[in-house]
BAROLUM-331332 format. One record per residue (C-alpha): residue in three letters; chain; x, y, z. Coordinates in nm, 2 decimals. Layout:
# residues N
SITE   r c     xx     yy     zz
SITE ala A      X      Y      Z
...
//
This chain:
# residues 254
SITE   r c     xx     yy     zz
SITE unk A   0.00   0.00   0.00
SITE unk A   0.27   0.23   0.11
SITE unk A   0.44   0.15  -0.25
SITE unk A   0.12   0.23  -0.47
SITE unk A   0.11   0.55  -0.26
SITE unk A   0.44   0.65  -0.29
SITE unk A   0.41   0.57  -0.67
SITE unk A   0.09   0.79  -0.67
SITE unk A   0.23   1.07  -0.47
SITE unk A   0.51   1.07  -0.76
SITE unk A   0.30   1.10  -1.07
SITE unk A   0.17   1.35  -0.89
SITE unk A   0.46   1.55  -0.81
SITE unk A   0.58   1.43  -1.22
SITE unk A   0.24   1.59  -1.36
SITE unk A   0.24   1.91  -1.14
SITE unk A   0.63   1.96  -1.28
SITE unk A   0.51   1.92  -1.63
SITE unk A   0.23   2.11  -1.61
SITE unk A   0.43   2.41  -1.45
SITE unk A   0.66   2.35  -1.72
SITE unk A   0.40   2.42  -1.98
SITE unk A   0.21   2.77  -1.80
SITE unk A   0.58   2.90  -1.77
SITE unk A   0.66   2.80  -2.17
SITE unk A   0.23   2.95  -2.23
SITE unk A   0.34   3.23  -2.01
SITE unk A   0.67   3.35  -2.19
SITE unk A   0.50   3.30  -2.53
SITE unk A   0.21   3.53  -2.46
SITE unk A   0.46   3.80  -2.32
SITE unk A   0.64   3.75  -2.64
SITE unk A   0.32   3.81  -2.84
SITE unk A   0.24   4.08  -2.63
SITE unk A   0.62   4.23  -2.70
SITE unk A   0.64   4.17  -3.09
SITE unk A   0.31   4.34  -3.06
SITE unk A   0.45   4.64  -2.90
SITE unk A   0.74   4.66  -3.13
SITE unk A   0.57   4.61  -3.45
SITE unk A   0.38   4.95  -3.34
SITE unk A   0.56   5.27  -3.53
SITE unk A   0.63   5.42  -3.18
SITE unk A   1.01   5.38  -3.10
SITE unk A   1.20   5.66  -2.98
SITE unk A   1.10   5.98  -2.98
SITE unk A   0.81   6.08  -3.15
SITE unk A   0.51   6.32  -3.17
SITE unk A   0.15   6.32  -3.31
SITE unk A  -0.14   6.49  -3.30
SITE unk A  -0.49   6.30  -3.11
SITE unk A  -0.83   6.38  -3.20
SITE unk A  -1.12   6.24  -2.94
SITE unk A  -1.48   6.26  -3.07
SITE unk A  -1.68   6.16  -2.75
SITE unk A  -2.06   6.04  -2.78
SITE unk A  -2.32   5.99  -2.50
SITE unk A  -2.67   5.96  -2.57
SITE unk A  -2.86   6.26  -2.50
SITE unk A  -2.60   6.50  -2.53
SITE unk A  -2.37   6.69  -2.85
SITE unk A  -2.06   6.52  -2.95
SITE unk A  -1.75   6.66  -2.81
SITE unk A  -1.42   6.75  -3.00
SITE unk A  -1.12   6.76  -2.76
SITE unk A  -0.78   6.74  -2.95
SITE unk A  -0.36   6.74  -2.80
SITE unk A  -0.03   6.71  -2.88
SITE unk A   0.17   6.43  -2.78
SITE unk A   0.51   6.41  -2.76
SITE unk A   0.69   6.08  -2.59
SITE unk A   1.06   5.95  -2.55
SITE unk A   0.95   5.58  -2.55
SITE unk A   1.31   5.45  -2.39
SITE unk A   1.32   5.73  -2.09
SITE unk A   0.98   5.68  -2.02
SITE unk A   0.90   6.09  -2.08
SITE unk A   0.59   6.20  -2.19
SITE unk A   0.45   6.58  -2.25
SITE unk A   0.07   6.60  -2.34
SITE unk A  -0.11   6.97  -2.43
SITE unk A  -0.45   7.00  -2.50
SITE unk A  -0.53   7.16  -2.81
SITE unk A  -0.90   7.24  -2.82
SITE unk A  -1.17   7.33  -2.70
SITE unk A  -1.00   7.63  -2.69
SITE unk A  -1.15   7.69  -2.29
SITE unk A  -0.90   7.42  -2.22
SITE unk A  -0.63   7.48  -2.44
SITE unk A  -0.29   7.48  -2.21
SITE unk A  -0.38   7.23  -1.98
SITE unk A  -0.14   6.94  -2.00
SITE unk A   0.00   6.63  -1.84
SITE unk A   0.41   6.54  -1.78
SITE unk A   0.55   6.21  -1.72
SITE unk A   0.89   6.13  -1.60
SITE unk A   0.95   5.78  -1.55
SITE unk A   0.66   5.71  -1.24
SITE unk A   0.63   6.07  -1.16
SITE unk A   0.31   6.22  -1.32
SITE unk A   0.21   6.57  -1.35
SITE unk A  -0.13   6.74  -1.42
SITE unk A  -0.12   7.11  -1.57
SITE unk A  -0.39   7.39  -1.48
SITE unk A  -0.29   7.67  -1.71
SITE unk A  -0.56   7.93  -1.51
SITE unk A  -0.39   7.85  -1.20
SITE unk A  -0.02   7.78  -1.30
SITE unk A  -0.04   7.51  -1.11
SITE unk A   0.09   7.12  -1.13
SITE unk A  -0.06   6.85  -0.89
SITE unk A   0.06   6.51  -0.86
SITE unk A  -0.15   6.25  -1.09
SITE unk A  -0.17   5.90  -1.19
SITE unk A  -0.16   5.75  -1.52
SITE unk A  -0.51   5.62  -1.47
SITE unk A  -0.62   5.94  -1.52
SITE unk A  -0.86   6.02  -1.80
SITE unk A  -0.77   6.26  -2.11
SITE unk A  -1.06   6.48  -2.03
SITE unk A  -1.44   6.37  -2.07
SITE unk A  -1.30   6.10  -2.25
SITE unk A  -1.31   5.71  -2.20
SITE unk A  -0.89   5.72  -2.31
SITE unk A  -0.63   5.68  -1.98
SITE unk A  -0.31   5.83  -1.98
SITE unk A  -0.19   5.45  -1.98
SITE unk A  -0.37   5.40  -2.29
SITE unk A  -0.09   5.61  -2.49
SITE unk A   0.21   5.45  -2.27
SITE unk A   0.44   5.27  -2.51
SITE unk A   0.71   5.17  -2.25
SITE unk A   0.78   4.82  -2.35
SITE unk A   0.89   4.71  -2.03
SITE unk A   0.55   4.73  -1.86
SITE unk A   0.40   4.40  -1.99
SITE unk A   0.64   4.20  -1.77
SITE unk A   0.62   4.45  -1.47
SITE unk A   0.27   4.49  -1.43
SITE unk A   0.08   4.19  -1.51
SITE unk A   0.06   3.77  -1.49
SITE unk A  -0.04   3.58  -1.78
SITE unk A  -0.39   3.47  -1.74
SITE unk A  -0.48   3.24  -2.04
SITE unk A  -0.39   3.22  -2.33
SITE unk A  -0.59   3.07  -2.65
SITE unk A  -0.63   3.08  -3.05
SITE unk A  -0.93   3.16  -3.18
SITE unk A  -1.07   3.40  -3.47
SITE unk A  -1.21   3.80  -3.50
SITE unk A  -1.35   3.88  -3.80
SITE unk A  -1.17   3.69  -4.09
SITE unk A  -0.88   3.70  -3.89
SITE unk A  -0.72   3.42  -3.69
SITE unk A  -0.63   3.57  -3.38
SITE unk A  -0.39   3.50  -3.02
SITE unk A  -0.64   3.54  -2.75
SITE unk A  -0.42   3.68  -2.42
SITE unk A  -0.55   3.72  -2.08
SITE unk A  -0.32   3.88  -1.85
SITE unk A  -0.38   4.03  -1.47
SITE unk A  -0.24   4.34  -1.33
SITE unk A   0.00   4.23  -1.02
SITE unk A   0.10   4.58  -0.94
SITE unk A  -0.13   4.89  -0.86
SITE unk A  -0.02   5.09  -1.17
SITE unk A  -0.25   4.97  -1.47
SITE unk A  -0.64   5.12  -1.50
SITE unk A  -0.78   4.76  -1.48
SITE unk A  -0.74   4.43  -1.29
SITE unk A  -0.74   4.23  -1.62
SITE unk A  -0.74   4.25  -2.00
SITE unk A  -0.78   4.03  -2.25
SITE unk A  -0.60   4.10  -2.58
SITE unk A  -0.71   3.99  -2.98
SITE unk A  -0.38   3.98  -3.15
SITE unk A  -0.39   3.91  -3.55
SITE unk A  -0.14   3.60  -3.62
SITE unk A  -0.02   3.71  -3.93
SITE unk A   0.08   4.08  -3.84
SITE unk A   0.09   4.11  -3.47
SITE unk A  -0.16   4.37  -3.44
SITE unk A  -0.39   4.46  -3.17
SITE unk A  -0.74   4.42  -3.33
SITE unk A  -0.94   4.44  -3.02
SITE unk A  -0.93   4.48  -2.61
SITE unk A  -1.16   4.44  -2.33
SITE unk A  -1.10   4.55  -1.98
SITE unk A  -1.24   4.37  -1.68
SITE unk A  -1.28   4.45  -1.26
SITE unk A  -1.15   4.27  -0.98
SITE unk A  -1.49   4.08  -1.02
SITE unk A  -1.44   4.02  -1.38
SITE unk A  -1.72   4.27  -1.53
SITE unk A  -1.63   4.40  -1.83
SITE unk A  -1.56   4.78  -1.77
SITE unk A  -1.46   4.90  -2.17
SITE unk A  -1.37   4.75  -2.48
SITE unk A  -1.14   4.88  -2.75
SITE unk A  -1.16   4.85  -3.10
SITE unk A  -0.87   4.93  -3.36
SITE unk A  -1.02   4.88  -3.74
SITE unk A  -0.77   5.10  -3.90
SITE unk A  -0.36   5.08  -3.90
SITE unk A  -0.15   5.26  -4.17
SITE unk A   0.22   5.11  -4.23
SITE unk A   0.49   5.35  -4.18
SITE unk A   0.87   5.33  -4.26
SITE unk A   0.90   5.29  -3.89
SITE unk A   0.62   5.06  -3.82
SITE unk A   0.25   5.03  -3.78
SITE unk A   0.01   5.31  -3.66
SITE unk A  -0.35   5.23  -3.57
SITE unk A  -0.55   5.56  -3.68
SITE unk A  -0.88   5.48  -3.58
SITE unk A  -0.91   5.35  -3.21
SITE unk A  -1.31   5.31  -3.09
SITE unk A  -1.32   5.28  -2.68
SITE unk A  -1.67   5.19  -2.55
SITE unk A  -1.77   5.24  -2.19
SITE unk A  -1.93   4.92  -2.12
SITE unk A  -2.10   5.04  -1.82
SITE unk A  -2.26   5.29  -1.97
SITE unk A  -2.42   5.19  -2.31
SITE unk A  -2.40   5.42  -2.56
SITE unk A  -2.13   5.56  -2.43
SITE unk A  -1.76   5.60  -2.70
SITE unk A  -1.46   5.76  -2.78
SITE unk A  -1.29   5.76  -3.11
SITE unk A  -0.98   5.82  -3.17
SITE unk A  -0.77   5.95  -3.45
SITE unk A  -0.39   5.99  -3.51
SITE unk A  -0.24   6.27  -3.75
SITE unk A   0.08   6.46  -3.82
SITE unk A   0.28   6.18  -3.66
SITE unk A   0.68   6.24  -3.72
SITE unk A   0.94   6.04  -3.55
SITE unk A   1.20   6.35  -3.52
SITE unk A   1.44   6.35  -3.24
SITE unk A   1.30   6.59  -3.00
SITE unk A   1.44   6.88  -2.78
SITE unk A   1.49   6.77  -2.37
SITE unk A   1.35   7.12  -2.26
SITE unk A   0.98   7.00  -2.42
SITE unk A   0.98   6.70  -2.11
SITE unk A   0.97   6.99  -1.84
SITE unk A   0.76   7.18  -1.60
SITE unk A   0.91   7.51  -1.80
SITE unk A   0.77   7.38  -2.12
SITE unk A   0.41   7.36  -2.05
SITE unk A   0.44   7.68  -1.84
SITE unk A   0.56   7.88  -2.10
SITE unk A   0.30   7.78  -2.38
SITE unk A   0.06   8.04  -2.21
//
């Protein structure tokens, strides 16, 4: 009896090793998907770009809200200035590296933020426009991981969970085309798994750097009816002066 158990208690011990085998091996390819992802994307580097938000909620006009964006991918330095309505024009938000910043250009003043924050009236996060490709690994735990199909497209279907405090949702699952690894879709759950927004990217131009998506839909899944589109323009990939990723910079656009 003690034998069989002994036996038992190693097949056990044999089929928990393999299996851990296989999430880690499951686990490092989905991080690789989610990292060739990244790097297919045009953003490397410096860069700047203009975004345009058209935000819809039933009963009430569309809004146009419009900024600049200018990011140093490797340092982890972002500037962002709103554009328009012109009521708001000035206000802006600064990143460098963990350290964000929120503008008021009425009151000249900065206050401590966090990249959850929204652009806005908008359903778009400042983590939404992070391209650090470092945060994958630092931020989340791969869920699940599956193949499956969107559209016409056969698609990896990656599940990860935050592990740290710093992303806008407990979990996300990812739709990641097999052929091109582009993001085609993204829906972002609670702590109690209720889906809180889904993202939609139906249009990517190619680039000599890369690929841009230039039509991004977010839907607030809460509250039906509820979008924000957004579109990418005068993107340039010039090398960009240090004194634009300071407090001086947004202060003296005023």
């Amino acid at each position: 009896m003690k034998k069989i158990l002994s036996i038992f208690a190693l097949t056990v011990l044999f089929t928990a090793a393999i299996f851990a085998q296989t999430d880690a091996a499951t686990s490092e390819k989905a991080f690789k998907i989610l990292e060739d992802a990244e790097d297919t994307l045009a953003y490397h580097g410096d860069y700047s770009a203009t975004i345009s938000l058209v935000i819809e909620k039933p009963g009430k006009p569309k809004e146009n809200l419009q900024y600049k964006i200018f990011q140093r991918v490797d340092d982890k330095l972002m500037t962002i200035v709103q554009l328009f309505p012109e009521a708001d024009k000035g206000t802006g938000y600064l990143r460098n590296d963990d350290n964000i910043w929120s503008y008021d250009p009425i009151s000249r003043k900065f206050t401590h933020t966090s990249i959850k924050e929204a652009l806005g009236d908008s359903d778009i996060k400042l983590d939404d426009v992070d391209q650090s490709d470092s945060h994958w690994r630092d931020n989340y735990n791969i869920e699940a991981y599956e193949e499956g199909t969107l559209g016409k497209y056969p698609v990896h279907i990656i599940t990860v969970r935050a592990k740290t405090s710093e992303p806008s949702y407990a979990k996300t699952k990812y739709y990641i085309r097999t052929d091109i690894p582009l993001l085609l879709k993204q829906e972002d759950f609670s702590g109690s798994d209720r889906l809180m927004r889904t993202t939609l990217l139906p249009k990517y131009s190619k680039v000599p750097a890369g690929y841009v998506a230039t039509q991004v839909v977010l839907r607030d899944e809460l509250n039906k009816g509820e979008q924000t589109q957004q579109v990418i323009s005068d993107l340039t990939f010039d090398a960009l002066p240090d004194k634009i990723f300071t407090k001086a910079y947004l202060e003296g656009l005023n």
